[in-house]
LUMMI-275068 format. One record per residue: y, z, x of N, C-alpha, C in turn; residue number from 1; chain. Coordinates in steps of 0.05 Angstrom, whole numbers. Layout:
REM LUMMI-275068
+--------+--------+--------+--------+--------+--------+--------+--------+--------+-----+-------+
:    n.v :    n.w :    n.u :   ca.v :   ca.w :   ca.u :    c.v :    c.w :    c.u :  nr : kette :
+--------+--------+--------+--------+--------+--------+--------+--------+--------+-----+-------+
:      Y :      Z :      X :      Y :      Z :      X :      Y :      Z :      X : NUM :     A :
...
+--------+--------+--------+--------+--------+--------+--------+--------+--------+-----+-------+
This chain:
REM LUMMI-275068
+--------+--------+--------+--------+--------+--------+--------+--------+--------+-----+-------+
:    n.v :    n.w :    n.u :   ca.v :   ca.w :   ca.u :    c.v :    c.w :    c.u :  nr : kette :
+--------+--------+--------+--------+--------+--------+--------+--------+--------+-----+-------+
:    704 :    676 :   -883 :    677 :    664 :   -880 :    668 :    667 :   -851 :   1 :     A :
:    648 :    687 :   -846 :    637 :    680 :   -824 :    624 :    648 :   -809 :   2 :     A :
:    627 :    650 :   -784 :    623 :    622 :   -773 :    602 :    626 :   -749 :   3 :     A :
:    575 :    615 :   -750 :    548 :    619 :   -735 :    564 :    607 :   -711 :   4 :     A :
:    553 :    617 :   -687 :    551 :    602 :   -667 :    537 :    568 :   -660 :   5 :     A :
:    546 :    550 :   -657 :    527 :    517 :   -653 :    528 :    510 :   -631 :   6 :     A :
:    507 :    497 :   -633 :    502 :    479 :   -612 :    522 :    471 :   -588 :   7 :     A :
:    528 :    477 :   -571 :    548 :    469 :   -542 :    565 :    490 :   -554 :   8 :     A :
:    569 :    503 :   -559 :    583 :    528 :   -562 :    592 :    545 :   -542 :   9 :     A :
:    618 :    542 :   -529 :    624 :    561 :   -508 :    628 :    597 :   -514 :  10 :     A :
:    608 :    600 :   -495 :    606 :    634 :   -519 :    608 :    660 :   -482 :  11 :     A :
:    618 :    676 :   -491 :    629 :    696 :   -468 :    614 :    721 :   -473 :  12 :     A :
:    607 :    741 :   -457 :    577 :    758 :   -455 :    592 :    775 :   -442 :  13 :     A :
:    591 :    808 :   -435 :    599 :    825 :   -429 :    575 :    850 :   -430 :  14 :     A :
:    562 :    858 :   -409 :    540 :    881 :   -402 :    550 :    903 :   -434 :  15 :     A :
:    534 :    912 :   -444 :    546 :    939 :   -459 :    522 :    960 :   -464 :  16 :     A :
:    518 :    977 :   -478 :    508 :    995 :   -487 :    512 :   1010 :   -509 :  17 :     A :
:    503 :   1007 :   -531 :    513 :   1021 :   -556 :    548 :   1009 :   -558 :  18 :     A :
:    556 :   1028 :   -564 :    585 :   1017 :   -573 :    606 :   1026 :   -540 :  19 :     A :
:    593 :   1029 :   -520 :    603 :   1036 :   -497 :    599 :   1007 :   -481 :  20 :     A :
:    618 :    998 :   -469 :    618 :    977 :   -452 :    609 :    980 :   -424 :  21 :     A :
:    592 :    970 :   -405 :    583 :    987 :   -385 :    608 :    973 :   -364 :  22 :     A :
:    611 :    941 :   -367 :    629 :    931 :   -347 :    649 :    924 :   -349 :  23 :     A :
:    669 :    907 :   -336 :    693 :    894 :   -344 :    695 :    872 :   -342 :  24 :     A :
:    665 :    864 :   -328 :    653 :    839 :   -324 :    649 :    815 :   -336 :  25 :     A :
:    664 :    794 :   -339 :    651 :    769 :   -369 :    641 :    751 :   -354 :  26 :     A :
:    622 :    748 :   -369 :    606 :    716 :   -365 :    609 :    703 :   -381 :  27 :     A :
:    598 :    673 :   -370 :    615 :    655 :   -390 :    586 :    631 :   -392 :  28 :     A :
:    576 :    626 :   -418 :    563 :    606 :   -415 :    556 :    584 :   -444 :  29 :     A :
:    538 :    574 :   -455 :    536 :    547 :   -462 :    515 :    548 :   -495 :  30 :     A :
:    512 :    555 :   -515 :    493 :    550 :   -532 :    476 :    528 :   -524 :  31 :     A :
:    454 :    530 :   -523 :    442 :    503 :   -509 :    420 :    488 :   -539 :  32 :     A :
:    412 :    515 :   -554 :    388 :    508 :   -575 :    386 :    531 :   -591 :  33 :     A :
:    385 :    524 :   -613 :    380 :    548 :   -645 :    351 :    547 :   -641 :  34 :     A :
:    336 :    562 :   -658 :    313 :    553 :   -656 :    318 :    563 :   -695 :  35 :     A :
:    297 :    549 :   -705 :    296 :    530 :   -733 :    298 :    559 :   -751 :  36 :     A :
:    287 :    583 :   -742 :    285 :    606 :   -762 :    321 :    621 :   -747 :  37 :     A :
:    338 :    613 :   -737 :    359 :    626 :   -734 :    349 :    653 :   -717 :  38 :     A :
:    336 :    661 :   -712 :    329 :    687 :   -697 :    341 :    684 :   -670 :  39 :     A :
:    344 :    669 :   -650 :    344 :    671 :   -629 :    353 :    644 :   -615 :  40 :     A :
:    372 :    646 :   -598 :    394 :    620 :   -583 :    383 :    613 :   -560 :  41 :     A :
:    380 :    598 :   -546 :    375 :    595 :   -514 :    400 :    590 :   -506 :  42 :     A :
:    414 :    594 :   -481 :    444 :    587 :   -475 :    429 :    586 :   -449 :  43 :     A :
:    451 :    561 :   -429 :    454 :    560 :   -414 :    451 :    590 :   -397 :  44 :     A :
:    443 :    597 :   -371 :    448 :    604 :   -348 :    484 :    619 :   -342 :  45 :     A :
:    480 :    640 :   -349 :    515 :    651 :   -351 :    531 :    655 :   -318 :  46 :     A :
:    554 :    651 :   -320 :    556 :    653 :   -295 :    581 :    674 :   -297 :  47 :     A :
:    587 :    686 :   -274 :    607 :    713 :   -272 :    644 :    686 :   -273 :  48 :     A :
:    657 :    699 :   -288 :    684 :    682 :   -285 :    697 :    694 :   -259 :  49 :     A :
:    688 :    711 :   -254 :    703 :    720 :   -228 :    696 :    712 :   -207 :  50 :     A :
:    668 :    708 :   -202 :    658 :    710 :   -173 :    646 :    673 :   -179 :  51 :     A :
:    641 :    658 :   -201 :    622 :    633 :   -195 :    594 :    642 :   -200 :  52 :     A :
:    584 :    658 :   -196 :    560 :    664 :   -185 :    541 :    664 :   -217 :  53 :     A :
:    517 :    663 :   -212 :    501 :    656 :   -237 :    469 :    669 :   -229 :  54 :     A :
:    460 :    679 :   -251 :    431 :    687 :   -241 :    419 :    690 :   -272 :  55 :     A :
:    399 :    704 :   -277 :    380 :    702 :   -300 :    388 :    732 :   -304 :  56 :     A :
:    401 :    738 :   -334 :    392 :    772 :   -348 :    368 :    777 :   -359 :  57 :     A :
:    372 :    802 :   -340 :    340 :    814 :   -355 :    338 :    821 :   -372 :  58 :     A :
:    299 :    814 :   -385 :    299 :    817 :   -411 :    302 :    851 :   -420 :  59 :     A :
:    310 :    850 :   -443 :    320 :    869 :   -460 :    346 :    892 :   -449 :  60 :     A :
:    366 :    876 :   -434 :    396 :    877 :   -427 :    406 :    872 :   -452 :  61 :     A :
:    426 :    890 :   -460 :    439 :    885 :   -481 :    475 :    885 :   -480 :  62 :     A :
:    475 :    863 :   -493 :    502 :    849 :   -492 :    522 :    849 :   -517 :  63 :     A :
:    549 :    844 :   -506 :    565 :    842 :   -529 :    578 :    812 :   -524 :  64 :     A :
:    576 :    791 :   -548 :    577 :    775 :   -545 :    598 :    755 :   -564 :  65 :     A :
:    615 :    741 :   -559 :    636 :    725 :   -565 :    649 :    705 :   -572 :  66 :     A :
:    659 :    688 :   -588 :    668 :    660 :   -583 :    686 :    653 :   -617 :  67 :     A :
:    701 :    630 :   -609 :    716 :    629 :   -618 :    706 :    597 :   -642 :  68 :     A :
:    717 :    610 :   -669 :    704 :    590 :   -691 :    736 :    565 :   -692 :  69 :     A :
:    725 :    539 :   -709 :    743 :    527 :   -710 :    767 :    535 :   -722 :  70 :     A :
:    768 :    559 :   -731 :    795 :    571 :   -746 :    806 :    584 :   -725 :  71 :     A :
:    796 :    584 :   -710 :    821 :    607 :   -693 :    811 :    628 :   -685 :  72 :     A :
:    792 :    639 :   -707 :    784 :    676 :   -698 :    764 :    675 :   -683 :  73 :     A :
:    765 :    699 :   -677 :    741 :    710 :   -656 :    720 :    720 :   -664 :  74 :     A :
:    691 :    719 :   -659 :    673 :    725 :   -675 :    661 :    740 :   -653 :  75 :     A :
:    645 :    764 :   -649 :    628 :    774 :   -641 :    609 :    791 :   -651 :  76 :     A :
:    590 :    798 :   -631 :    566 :    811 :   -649 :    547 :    818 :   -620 :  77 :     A :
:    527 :    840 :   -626 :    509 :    852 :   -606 :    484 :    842 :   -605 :  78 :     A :
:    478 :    833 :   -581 :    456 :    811 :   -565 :    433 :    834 :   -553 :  79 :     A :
:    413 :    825 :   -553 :    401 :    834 :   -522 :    381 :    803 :   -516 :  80 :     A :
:    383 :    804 :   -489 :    363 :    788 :   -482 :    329 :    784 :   -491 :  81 :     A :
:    321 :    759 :   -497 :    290 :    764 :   -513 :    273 :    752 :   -490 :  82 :     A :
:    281 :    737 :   -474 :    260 :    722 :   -462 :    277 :    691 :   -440 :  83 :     A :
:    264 :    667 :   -436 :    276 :    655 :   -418 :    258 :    633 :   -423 :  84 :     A :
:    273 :    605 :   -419 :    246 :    584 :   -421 :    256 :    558 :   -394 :  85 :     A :
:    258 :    539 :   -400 :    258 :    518 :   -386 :    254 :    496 :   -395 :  86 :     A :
:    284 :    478 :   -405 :    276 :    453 :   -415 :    299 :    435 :   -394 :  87 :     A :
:    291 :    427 :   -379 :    301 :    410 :   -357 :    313 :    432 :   -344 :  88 :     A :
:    329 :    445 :   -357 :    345 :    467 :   -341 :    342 :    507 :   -346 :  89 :     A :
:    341 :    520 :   -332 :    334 :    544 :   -348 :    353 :    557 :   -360 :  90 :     A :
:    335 :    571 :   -382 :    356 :    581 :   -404 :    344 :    598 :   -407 :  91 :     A :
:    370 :    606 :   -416 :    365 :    648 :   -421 :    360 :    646 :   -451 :  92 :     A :
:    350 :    668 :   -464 :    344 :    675 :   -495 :    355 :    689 :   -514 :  93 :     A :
:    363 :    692 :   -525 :    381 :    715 :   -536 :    376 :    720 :   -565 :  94 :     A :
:    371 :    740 :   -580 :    376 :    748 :   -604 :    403 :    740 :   -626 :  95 :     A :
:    404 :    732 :   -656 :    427 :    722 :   -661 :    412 :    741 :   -686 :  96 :     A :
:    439 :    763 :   -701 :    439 :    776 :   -719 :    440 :    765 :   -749 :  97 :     A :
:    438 :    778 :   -762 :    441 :    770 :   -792 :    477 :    764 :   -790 :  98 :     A :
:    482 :    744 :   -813 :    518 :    741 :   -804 :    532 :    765 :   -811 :  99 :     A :
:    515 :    783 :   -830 :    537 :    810 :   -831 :    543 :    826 :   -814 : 100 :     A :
:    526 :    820 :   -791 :    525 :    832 :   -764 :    545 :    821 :   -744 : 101 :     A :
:    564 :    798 :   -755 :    577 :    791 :   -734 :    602 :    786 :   -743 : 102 :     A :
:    619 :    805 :   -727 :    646 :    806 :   -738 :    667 :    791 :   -728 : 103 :     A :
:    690 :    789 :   -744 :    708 :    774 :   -742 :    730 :    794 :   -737 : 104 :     A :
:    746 :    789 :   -711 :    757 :    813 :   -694 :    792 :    801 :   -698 : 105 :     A :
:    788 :    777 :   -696 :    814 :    773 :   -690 :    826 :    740 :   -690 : 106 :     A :
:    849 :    734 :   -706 :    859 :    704 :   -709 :    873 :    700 :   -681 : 107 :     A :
:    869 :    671 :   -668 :    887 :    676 :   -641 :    913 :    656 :   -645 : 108 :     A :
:    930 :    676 :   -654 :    966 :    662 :   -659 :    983 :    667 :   -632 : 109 :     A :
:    973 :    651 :   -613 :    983 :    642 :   -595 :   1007 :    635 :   -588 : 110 :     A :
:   1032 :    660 :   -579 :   1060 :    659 :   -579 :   1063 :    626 :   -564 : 111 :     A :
:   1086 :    609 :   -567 :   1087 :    582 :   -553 :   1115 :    590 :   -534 : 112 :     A :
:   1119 :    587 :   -514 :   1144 :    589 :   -511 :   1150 :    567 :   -475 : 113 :     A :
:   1186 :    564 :   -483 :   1181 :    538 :   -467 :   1182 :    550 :   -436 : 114 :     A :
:   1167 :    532 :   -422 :   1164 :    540 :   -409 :   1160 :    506 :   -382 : 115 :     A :
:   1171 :    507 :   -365 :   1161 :    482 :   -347 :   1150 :    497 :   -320 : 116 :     A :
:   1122 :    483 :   -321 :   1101 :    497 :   -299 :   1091 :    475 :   -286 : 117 :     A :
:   1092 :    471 :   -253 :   1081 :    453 :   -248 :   1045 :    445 :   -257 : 118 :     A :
:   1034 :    417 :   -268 :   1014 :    411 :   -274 :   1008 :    384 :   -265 : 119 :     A :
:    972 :    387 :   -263 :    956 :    356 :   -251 :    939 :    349 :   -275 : 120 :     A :
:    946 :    326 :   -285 :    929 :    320 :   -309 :    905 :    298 :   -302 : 121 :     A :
:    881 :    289 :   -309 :    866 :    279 :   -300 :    845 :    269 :   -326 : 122 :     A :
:    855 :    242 :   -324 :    837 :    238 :   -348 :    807 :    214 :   -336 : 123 :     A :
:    794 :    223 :   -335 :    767 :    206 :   -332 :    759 :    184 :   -344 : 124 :     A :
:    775 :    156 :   -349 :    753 :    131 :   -367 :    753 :    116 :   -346 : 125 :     A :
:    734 :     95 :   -369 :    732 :     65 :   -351 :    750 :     46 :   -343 : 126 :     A :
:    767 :     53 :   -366 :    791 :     33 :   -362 :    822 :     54 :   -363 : 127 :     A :
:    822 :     79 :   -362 :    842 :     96 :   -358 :    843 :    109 :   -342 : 128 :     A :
:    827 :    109 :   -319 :    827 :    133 :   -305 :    855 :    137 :   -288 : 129 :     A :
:    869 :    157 :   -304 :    895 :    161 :   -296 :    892 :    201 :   -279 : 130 :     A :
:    908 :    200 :   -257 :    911 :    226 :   -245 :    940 :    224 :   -239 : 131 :     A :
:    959 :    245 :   -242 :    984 :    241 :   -254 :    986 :    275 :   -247 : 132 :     A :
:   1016 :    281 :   -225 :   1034 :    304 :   -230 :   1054 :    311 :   -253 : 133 :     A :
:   1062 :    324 :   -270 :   1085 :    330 :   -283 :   1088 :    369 :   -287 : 134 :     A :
:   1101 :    368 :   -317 :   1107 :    402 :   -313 :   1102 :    398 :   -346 : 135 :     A :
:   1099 :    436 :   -346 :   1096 :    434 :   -379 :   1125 :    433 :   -389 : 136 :     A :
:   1122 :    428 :   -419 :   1152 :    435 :   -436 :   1149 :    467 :   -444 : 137 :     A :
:   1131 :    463 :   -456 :   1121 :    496 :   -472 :   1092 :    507 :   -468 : 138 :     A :
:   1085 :    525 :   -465 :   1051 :    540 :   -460 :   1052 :    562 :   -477 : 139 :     A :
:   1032 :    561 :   -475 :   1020 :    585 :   -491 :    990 :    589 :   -482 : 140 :     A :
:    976 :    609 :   -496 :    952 :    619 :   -490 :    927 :    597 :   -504 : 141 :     A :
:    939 :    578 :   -522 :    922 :    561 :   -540 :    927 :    539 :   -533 : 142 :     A :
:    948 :    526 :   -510 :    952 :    499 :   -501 :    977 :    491 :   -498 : 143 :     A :
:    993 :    471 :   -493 :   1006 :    462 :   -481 :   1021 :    437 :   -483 : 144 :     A :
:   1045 :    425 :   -482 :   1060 :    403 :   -488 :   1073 :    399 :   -456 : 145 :     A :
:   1067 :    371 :   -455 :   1080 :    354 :   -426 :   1091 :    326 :   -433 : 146 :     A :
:   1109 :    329 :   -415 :   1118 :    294 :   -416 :   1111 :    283 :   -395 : 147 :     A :
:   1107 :    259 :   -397 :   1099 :    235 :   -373 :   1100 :    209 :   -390 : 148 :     A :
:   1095 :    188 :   -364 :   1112 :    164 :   -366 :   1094 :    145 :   -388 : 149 :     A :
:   1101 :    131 :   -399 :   1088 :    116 :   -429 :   1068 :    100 :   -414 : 150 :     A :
:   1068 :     97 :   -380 :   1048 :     70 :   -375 :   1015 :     92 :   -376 : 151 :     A :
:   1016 :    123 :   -378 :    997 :    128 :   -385 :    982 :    124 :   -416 : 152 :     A :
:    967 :    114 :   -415 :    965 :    101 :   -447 :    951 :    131 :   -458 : 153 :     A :
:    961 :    154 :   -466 :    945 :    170 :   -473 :    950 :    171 :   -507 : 154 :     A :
:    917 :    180 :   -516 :    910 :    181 :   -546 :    905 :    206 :   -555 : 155 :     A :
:    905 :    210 :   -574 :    894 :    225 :   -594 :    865 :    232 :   -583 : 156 :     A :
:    849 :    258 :   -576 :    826 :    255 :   -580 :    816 :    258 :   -550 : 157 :     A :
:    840 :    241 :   -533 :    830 :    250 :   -505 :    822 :    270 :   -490 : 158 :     A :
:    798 :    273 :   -472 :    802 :    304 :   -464 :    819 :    303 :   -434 : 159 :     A :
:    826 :    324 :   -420 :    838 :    316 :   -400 :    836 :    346 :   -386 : 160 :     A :
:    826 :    336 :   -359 :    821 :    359 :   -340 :    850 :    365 :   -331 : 161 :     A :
:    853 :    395 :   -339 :    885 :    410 :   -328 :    883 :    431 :   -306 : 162 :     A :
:    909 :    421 :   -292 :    901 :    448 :   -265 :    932 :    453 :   -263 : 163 :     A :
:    939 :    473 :   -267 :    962 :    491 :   -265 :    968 :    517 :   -242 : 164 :     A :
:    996 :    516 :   -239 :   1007 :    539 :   -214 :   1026 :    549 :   -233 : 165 :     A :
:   1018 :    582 :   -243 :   1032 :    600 :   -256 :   1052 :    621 :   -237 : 166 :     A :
:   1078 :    609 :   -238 :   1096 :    622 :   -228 :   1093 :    661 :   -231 : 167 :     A :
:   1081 :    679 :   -228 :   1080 :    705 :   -243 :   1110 :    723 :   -232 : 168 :     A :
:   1115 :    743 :   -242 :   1137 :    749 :   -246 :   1139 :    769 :   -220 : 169 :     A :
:   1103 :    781 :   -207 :   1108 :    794 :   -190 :   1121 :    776 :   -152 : 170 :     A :
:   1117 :    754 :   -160 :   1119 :    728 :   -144 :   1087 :    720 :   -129 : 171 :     A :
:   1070 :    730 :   -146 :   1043 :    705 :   -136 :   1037 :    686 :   -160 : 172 :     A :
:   1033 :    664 :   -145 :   1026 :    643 :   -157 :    989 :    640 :   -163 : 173 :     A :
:    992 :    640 :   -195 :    966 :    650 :   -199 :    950 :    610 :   -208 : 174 :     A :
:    920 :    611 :   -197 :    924 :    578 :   -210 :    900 :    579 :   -233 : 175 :     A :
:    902 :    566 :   -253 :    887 :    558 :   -279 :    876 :    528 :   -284 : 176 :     A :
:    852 :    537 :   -294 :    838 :    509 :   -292 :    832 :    506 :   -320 : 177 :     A :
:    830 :    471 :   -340 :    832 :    483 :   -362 :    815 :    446 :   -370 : 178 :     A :
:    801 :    447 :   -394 :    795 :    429 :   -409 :    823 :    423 :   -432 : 179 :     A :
:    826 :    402 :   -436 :    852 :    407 :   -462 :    845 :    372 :   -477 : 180 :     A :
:    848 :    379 :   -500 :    846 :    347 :   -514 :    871 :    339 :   -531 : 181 :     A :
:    882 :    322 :   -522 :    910 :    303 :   -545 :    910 :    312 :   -577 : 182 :     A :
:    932 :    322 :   -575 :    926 :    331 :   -613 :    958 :    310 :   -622 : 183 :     A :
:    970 :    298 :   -596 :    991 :    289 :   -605 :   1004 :    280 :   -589 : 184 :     A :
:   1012 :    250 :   -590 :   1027 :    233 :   -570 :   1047 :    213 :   -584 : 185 :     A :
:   1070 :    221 :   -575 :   1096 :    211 :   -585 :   1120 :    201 :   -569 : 186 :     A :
:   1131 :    181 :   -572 :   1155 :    173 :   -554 :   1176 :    203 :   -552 : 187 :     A :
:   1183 :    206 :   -524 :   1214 :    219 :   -526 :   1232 :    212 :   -527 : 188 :     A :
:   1246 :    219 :   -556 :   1277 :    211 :   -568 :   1297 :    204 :   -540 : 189 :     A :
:   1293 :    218 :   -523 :   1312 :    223 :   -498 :   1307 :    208 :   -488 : 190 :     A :
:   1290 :    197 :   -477 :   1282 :    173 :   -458 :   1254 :    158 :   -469 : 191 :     A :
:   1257 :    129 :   -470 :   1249 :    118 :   -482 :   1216 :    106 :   -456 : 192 :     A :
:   1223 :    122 :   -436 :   1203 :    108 :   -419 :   1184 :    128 :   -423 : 193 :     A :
:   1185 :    153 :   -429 :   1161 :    183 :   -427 :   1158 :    177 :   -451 : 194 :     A :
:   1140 :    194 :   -460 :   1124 :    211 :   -482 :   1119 :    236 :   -486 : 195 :     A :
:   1120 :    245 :   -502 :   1113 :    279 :   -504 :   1078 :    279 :   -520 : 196 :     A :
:   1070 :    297 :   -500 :   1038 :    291 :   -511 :   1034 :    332 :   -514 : 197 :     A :
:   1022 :    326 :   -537 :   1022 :    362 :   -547 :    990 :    362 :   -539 : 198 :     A :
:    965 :    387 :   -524 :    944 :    394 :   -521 :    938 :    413 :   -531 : 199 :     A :
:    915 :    419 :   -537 :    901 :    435 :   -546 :    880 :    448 :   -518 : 200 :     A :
:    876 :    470 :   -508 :    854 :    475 :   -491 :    824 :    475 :   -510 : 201 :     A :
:    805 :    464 :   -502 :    779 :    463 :   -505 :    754 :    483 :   -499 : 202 :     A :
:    772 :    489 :   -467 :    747 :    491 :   -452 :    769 :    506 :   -430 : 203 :     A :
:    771 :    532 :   -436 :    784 :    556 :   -412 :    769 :    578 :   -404 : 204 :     A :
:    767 :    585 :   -393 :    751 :    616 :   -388 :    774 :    630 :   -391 : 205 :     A :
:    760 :    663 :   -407 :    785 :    675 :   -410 :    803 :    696 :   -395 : 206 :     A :
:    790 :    686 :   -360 :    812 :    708 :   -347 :    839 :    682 :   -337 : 207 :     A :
:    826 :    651 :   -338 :    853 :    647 :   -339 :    869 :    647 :   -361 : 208 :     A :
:    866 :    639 :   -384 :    876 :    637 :   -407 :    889 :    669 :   -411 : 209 :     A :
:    877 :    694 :   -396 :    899 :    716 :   -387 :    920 :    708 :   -375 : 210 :     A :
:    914 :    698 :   -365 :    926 :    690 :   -337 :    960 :    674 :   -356 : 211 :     A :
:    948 :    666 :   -372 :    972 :    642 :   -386 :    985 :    664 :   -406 : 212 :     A :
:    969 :    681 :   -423 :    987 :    695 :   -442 :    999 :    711 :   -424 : 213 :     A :
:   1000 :    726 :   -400 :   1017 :    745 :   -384 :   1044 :    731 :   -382 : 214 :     A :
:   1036 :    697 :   -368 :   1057 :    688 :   -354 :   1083 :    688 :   -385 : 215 :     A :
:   1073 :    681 :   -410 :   1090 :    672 :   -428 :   1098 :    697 :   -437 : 216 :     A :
:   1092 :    724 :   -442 :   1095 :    747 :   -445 :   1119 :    759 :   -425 : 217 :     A :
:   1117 :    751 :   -403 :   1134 :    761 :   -382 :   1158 :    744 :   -386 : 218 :     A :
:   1155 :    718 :   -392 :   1171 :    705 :   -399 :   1200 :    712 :   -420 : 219 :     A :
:   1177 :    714 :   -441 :   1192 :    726 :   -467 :   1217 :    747 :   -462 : 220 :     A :
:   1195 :    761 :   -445 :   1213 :    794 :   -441 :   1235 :    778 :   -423 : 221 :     A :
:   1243 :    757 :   -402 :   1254 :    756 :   -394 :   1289 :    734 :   -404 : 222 :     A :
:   1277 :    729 :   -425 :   1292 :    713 :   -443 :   1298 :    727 :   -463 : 223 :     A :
:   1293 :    763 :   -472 :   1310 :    777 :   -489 :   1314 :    791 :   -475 : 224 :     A :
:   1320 :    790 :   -444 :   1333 :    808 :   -417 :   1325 :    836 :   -430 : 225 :     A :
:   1299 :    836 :   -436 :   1284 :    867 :   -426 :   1274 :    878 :   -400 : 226 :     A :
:   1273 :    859 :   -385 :   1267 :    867 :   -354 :   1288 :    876 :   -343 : 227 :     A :
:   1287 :    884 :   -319 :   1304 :    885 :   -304 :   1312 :    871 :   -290 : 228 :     A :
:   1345 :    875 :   -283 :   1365 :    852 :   -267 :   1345 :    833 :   -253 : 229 :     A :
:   1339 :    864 :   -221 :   1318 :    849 :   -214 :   1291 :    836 :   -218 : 230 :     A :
:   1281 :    840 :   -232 :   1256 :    824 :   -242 :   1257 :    798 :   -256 : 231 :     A :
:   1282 :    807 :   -267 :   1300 :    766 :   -285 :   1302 :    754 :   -260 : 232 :     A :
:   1315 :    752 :   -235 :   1321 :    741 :   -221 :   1292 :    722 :   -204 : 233 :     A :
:   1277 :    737 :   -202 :   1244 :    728 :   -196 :   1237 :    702 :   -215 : 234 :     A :
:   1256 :    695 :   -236 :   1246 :    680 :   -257 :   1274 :    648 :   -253 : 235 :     A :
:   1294 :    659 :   -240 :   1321 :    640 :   -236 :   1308 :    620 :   -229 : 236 :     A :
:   1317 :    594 :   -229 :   1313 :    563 :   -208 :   1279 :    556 :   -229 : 237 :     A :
+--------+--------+--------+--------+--------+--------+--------+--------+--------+-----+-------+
């Protein structure tokens, strides 16, 4: 079953041309408004994941365009820009195809593997505002499991700003910024003072979320000692 793009919809944009890609470029931006006949989206203002930088596409630029449905897969389909408006904030316009026009490319089965990475968790309430160091247990490209101490009262449901230092195998430390929400919070059998809290990412751009399947990939290889001597040893301590 195909799955439309909605409302706050984090959706990813890439320059193209016919079935030729012009860049390597992604932008990353926001469903902001359908409009009632389905023809055409306004989204947020896209901004480059590489550089920050944000400006207005011109009309009739044509795009290849992306995002991920609550099942997992990836949906895309070919955009061009229609126009531009302004409702408190400006928004770009875009074309939205018939759904046979928009394909379903790919389920994301996200290898998990364990892994302890240093992490800063940061949860924003009125009455929780907790900011807290620990490490992961396991990562993957789809999210993440940590332990920390039970006086954080964390729930189900929470979202929690993540910032991570990815050990990489060439020895730079690459860093990742990440939305993630509680899918699961449980005492640890082992110690009765932590908790193991399992996340989900929300809200990643996807050159870090590269950034995370490389590190667990390299990993892998280095835990069925397919690398070499030297390159395992980059991974020791």
């Amino acid at each position: 079953m195909i799955v439309l793009p909605e409302v706050g919809q984090v959706i990813w944009l890439r320059p193209s041309f016919g079935d030729v890609q012009k860049s390597s470029r992604t932008y990353k931006s926001r469903i902001a408004d359908l409009d009632p006949d389905g023809a055409t989206a306004a989204m947020e203002v896209p901004t480059d994941e590489q550089t920050g930088s944000s400006g207005y596409l011109l009309q009739g630029t044509k795009w290849l365009v992306w995002y991920f449905g609550p099942d997992g897969s990836r949906y895309e389909f070919a955009t061009e820009v229609v126009g531009k408006r302004n409702d408190n904030i400006p928004l770009v316009l875009i074309h939205l195809p018939d759904k046979q026009q928009i394909v379903r490319t790919q389920r994301r089965n996200f290898v998990r593997v364990e892994l302890k990475v240093d992490i800063a968790v940061q949860l924003k309430d009125s009455l929780r505002n907790y900011h807290f160091l620990t490490h992961t247990q396991d990562l993957s490209g789809g999210g993440l499991a940590i332990t920390c101490s039970q006086t954080y009262r964390l729930m189900v449901g929470d979202r929690l700003a993540l910032w991570m230092a990815l050990p990489m195998r060439s020895g730079a430390i690459e860093h990742v910024a990440a939305i993630g929400e509680c899918t699961r919070v449980e005492p640890l059998e082992s110690n009765s003072d932590q908790q193991l809290v399992s996340i989900k990412f929300v809200e990643i751009s996807e050159s870090d979320r590269a950034k995370i399947i490389r590190l667990c990939f390299e990993r892998q290889l280095e835990q069925h000692k397919i690398l070499p001597e030297a390159d395992r040893r980059e991974y020791s301590g």
